[in-house]
C-alpha positions in Angstrom: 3.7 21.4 14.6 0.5 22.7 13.2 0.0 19.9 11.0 0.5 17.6 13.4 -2.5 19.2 15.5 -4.7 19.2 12.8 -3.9 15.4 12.6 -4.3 14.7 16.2 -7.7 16.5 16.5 -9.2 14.8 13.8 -7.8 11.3 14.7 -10.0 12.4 17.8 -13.1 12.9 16.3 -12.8 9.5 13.5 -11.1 7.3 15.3 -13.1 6.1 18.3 -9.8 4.4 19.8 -7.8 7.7 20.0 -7.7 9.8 22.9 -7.9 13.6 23.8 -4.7 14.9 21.9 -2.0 16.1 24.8 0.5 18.7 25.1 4.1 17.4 25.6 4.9 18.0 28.8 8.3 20.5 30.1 11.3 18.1 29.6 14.6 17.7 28.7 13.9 15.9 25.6 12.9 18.5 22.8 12.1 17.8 18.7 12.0 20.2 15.7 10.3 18.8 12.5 9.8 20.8 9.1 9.3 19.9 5.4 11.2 20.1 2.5 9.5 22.5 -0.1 10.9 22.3 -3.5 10.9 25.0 -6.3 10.5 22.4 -8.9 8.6 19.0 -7.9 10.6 17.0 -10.9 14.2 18.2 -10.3 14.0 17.5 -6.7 17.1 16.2 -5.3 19.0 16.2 -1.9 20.8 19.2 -2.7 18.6 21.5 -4.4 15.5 21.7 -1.9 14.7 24.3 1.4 16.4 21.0 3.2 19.7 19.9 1.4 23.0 18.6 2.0 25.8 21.4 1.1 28.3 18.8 1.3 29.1 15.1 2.7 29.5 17.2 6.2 27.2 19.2 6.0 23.4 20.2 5.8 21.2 23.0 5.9 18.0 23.3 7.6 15.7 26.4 7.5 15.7 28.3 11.0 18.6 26.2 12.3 20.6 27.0 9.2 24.2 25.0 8.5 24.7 21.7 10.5 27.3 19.1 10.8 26.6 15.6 10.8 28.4 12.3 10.6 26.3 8.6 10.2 25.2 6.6 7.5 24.0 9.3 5.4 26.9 8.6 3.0 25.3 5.7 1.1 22.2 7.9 0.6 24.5 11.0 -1.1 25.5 8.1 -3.6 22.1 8.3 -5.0 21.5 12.0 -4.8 19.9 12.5 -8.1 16.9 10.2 -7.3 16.5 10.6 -3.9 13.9 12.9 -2.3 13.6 14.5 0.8 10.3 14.4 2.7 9.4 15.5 6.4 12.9 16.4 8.5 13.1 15.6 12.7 15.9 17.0 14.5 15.4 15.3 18.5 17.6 16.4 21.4 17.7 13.6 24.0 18.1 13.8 27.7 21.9 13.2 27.7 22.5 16.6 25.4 22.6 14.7 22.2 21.1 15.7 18.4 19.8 13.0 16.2 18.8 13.9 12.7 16.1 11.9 11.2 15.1 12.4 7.4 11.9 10.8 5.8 13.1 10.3 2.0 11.4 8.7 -1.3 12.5 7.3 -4.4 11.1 5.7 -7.0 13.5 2.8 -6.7 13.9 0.5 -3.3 16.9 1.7 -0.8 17.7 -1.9 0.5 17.0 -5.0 -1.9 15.4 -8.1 -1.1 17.0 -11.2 0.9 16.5 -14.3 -1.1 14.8 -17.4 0.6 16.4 -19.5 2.5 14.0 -22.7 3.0 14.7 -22.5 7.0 12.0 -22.0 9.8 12.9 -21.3 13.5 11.2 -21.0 16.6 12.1 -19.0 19.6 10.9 -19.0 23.3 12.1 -16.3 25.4 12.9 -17.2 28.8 14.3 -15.9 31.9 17.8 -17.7 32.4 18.5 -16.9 28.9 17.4 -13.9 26.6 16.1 -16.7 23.6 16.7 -20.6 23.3 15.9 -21.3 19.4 13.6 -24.9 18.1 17.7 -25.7 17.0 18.8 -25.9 20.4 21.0 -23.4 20.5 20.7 -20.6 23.2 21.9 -16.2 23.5 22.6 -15.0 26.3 21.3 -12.8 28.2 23.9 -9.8 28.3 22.1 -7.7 31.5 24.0 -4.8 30.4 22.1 -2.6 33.5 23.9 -5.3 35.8 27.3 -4.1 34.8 26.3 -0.3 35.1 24.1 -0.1 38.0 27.6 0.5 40.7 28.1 3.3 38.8 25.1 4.3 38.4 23.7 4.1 42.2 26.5 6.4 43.1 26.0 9.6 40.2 22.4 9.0 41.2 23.1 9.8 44.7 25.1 12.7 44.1 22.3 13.5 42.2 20.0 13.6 44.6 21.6 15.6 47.0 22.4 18.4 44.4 18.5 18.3 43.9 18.0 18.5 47.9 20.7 21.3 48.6 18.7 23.0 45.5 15.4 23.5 46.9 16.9 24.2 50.4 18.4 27.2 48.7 15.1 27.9 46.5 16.6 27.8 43.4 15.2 26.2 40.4 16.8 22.8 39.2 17.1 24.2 35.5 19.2 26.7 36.6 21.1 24.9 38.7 24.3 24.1 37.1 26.0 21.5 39.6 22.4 19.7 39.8 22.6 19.9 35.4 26.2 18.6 35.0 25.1 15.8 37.3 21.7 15.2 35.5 23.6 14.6 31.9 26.6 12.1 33.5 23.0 10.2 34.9 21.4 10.5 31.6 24.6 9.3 29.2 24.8 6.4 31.6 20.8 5.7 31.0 21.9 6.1 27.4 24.5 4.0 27.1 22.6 1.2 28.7 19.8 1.9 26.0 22.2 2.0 23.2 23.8 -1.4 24.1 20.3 -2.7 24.4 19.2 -1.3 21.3 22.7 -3.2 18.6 22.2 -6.2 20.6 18.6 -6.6 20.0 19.0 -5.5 16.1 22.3 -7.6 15.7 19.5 -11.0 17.0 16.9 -10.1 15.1 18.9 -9.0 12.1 20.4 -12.6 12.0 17.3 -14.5 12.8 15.8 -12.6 9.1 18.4 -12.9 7.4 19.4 -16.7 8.1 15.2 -17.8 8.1 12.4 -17.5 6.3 9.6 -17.5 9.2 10.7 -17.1 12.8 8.2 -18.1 15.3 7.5 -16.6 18.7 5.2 -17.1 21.6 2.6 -13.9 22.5 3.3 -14.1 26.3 
């Protein structure tokens, strides 16, 4: 934290395009970021540092101490010997969930390099459709808020009256634990709308690199 307000006080005063730094704000959405410090800067590995992993379950951070966590961490434990562990975020999103984001080095690559294809494509985004390509061919657009906005109208006016019945009583929302319980089944369904959002745009794009060499695309 204190790093990052040296860094945003001095991208004030060089960079002319940056802003007065501000604080965040009183939400439901927190972050806790350290650093790894290592006894010994050329035997540093991902089990041997003030962050490491204790097992393929398990890691330890300092202040939060012993965590479990499940992803795709188990490809990185493969190369645990030359893998280095940098600046550690731990976010808690709106919907009650912990994410666990790890900056790590090495001196070889993590992914390796497609090989060329000799294909060019252009895309035009549209309305009726999410994307027709220069091929022809068209995807969909899957309006996945469509689908959930039923369900959502009705938690969000449940909501809302929690919140109103709240304040007629003069008690705070944070401490209001029907208005809470109804705040996270709002937020997972915000969440699972982003999520769904989120594959389907990385499942086009990720075809569209992998399949081309240059993709083209109109700045609207």
């Amino acid at each position: 934290a204190i790093q990052n307000y040296h860094k945003a006080w001095n991208a004030f005063r060089k960079v002319h395009t940056a802003g007065v730094p501000k604080f965040h704000r009183k939400s439901y959405v927190w972050r806790y970021q350290t650093n790894c410090q290592y006894l010994k800067q050329k035997a540093a590995y991902l089990t041997n540092g003030t962050i490491r992993f204790e097992d393929s379950k398990h890691v330890i951070v300092p202040k939060l101490g012993r965590l479990r966590v499940k992803g795709s961490h188990q490809r990185i434990l493969v190369r645990s010997a030359e893998t280095r562990i940098g600046t550690v975020t731990i976010v808690k999103d709106a919907s009650g969930r912990f994410f666990l984001s790890m900056q790590l080095a090495s001196d070889t690559p993590f992914v390796n390099w497609p090989q060329n294809t000799g294909k060019q494509i252009g895309i035009d985004l549209n309305t009726e459709n999410f994307l027709t390509t220069s091929d022809g061919n068209t995807v969909a657009n899957p309006r996945y808020y469509r689908i959930i906005k039923g369900r959502l109208a009705k938690v969000q006016r449940v909501l809302s009256r929690r919140a109103r019945r709240a304040k007629q009583e003069h008690r705070p929302l944070r401490t209001s634990k029907n208005y809470q319980k109804q705040r996270l089944l709002v937020a997972k369904l915000h969440a699972q709308v982003f999520e769904r959002r989120r594959d389907f745009l990385h499942n086009v794009s990720t075809t569209l690199i992998k399949n081309h060499d240059f993709v083209a695309a109109e700045e609207l």
